[in-house]
N, C-alpha and C positions, 0 to 999 in steps of 0.2 A: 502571781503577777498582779498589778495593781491595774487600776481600771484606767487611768491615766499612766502618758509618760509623756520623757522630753522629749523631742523630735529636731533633730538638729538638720534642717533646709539647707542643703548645700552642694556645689557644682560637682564636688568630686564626690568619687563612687567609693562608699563606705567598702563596698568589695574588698578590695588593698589596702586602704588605709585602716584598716581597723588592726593590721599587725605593728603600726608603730604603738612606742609608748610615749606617752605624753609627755614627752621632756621639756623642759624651759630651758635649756641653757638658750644662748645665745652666744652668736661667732663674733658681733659686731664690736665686742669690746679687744678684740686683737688684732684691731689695726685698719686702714683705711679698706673700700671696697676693691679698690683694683691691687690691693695685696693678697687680700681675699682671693680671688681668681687666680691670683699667681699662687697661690699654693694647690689650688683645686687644679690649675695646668700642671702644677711640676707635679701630683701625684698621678696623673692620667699620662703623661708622658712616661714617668717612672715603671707606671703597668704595659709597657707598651705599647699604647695608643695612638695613632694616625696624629700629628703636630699640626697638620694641614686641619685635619677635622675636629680639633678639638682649637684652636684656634679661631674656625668659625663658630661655633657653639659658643664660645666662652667671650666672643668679640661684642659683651657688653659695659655701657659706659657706669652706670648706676643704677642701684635696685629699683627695680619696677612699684613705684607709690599704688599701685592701682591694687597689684597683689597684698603691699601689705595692707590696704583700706580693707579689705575682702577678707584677709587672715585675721584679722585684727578684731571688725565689726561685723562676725558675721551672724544674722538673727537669728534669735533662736525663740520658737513658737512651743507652744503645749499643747499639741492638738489630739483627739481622742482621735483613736481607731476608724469612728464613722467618718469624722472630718478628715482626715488623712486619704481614706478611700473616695471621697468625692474629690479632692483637690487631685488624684493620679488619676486613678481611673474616670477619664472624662469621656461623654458621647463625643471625641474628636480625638481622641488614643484610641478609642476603641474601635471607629472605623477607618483610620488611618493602616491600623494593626491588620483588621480585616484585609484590606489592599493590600496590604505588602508582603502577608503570608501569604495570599492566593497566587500572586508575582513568583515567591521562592520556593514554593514548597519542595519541588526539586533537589534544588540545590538544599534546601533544609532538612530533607529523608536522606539524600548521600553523605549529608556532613554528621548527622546525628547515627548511623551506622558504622561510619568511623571510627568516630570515638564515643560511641554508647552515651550520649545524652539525648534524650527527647527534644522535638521540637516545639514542645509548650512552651521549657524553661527558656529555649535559645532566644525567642519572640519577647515573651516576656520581659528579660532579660537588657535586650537589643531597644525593646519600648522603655522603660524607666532611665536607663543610662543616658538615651540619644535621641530619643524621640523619635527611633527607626531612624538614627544614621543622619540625623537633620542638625541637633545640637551638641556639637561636638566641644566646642567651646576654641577661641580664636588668640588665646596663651601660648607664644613658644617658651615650649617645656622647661629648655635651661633656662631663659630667661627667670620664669616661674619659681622655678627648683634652685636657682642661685640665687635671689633674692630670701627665700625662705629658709635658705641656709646661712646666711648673712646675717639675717635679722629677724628669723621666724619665732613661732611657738615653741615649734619644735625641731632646732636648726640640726641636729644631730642625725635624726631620720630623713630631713630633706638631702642632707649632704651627702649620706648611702644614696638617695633615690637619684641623684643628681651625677654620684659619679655610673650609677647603673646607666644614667641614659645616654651617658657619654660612651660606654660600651656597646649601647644598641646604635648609637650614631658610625663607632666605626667597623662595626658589622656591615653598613651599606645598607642596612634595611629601610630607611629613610634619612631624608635630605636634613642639616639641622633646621635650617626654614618651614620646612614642610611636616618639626614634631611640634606640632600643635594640640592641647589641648586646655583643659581646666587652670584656674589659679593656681591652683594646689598640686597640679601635677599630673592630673587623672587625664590619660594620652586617648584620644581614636573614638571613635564610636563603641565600642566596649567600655571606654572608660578605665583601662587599666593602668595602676603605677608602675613606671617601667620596671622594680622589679618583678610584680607580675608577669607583665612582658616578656621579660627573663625567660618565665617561668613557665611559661602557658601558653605564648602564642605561638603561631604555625601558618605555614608555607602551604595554606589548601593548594591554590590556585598553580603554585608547583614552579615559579618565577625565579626564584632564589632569594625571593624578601618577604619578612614577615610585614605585610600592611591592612594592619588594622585602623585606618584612615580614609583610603580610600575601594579595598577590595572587599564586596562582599562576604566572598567564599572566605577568606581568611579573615576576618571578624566572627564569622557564625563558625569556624574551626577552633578559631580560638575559645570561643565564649563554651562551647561543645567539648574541648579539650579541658580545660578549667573544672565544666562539673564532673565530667567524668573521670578525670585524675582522683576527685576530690570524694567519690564514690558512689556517683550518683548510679542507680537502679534502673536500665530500660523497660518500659512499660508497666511500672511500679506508678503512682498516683501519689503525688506529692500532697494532698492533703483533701477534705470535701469540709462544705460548710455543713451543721449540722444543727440539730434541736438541744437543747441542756435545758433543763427542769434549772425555775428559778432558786427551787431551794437547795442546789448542788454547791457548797460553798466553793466560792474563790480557791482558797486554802487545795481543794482536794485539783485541781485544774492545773495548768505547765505543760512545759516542755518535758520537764522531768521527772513528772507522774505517767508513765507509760502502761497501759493495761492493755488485755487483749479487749476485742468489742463484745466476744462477752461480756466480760466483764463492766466495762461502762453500760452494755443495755442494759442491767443488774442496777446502775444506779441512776436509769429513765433518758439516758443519752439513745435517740435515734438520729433516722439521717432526717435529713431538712423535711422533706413530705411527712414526715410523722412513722416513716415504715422502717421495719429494722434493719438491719445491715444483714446482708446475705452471708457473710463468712466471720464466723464469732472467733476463730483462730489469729489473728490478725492482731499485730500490736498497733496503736499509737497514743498520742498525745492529745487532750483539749485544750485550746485557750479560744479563753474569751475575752480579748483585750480592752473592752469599754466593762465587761465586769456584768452582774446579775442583768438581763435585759438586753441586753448586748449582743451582736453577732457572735456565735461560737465555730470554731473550725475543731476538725479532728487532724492531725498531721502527721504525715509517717517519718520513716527516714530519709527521702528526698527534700524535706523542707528544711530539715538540718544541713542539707547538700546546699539548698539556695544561699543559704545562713553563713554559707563560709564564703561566697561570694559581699554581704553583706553581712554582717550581724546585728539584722533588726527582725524582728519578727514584722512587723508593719512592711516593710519592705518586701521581706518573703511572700508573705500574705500576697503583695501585687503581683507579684511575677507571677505567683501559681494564679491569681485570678485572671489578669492580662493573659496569661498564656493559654490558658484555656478557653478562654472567649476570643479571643482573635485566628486560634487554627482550627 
């Protein structure tokens, strides 16, 4: 791993979007906008779908400029691992985080018994996404997802995602007014693209609708369902921060250098206080993403769990530190 990397700043939750591929085609050269829609209604009709509710969902007049300014231009920063850590992890996430765990914990021990995720990840998780449920982002979805498939980057995966949410529309699980989220797609306080959605969310609350929007219990089921599907490990320790001797090369460090702690104490790795790890049987990983000097973590197999919510190490990194300092 290199001591820098790019860091792509953006509303939607690398979680889901990290299964598209990055296609360029575009849709916008086959024909005007509201032909557009009409083929996107006659195939959602054609699967069976509510006429009434896809009617409303699709009752728009032209692509939202806002989304493509946002799809288009969006910044992109180089920030190392330390700078990354101070711009998430701020004294105002992390007593925010504090409050709101203390609020759910309840309901966060029932729901992670459930479905066997811990309530570090769900916190953590729940703070990077939305800010505890606060920035959810104020895009209705099709709007979003039909203009992106019009004239996107990658209009091929917007157009699955788009007729997904036209299925979660006529499910009844929410109003099409009220599926609100990111430019890009990314729905609810979770932050999920409706095929995650699909895929992953659930009916805690026990109503007959999945709403990750508005109900807590089924946000924190859903976010619980996702890692534990995904094989997360209850009471397993997603990773610790830890000491590396500056002369350990880069080189011998990853995700996918796995030795037992043995073995890394052999090559001057302890935990942070300088004292050794109590169980040398034990596999994991080191990285030290700013490189010789740099924070180092150890990380087991939960952090590859976080990873498939997002595929950033920088990311993962937050959740497991967020999570753990706010419960």
């Amino acid at each position: 791993m290199t001591g820098r990397r790019d860091f792509l700043i953006s509303a939607a939750s690398g979680a889901v979007l990290a299964a598209a591929a990055p296609l360029r085609a575009r849709a916008s050269g086959a024909g005007s906008y509201a032909a557009f829609l009409a083929g996107i209604r006659a195939d959602a009709l054609a699967q069976g779908l509510s006429p009434s509710i896809v009617g409303r969902a699709l009752a728009l007049e032209a692509p939202n400029a806002r989304v493509l300014q946002l799809d288009q231009h969006q910044p992109e920063f180089t920030l190392t691992w330390a700078q990354y850590r101070q711009r998430v992890l701020t004294a105002k996430k992390l007593a925010d985080g504090k409050a709101a765990s203390a609020m759910r914990m309840g309901l966060l021990s029932a729901v992670s018994r459930r479905y066997g995720a811990d309530p570090q990840p769900l916190m953590g998780i729940w703070g990077l996404e939305s800010a505890y449920g606060t920035r959810t982002g104020s895009f209705r979805i099709t709007d979003a997802l039909a203009t992106l498939a019009y004239d996107g980057r990658r209009a091929s995966f917007f157009r699955a995602e788009l007729m997904n949410a036209l299925r979660i529309l006529d499910h009844g699980d929410v109003a099409p007014e009220n599926m609100t989220g990111s430019y890009a797609g990314a729905m609810g306080q979770p932050q999920f693209m409706p095929s995650a959605y699909l895929r992953y969310a659930v009916d805690y609350a026990g109503n007959g609708r999945r709403d990750i929007w508005t109900s807590e219990p089924d946000v924190f089921g859903s976010i619980a369902n996702y890692l534990g599907r995904c094989g997360w490990v209850p009471g397993e320790p997603w990773g610790q921060e830890i000491a590396v001797p500056p002369v350990l090369a880069q080189s011998e460090l990853g995700r996918g250098a796995i030795r037992t702690l043995g073995e890394w104490m052999d090559r001057g790795v302890t935990r942070l206080d300088g004292r050794r790890f109590s169980r040398t049987d034990i596999r994991g990983a080191v990285i030290r993403p700013d490189g010789p000097g740099g924070e180092a973590f150890m990380v087991y197999r939960n952090f590859s769990v976080i990873r498939r919510y997002n595929p950033s190490d920088f990311y993962a990194l937050a959740v497991g530190l967020l999570g753990r300092d706010v419960t």
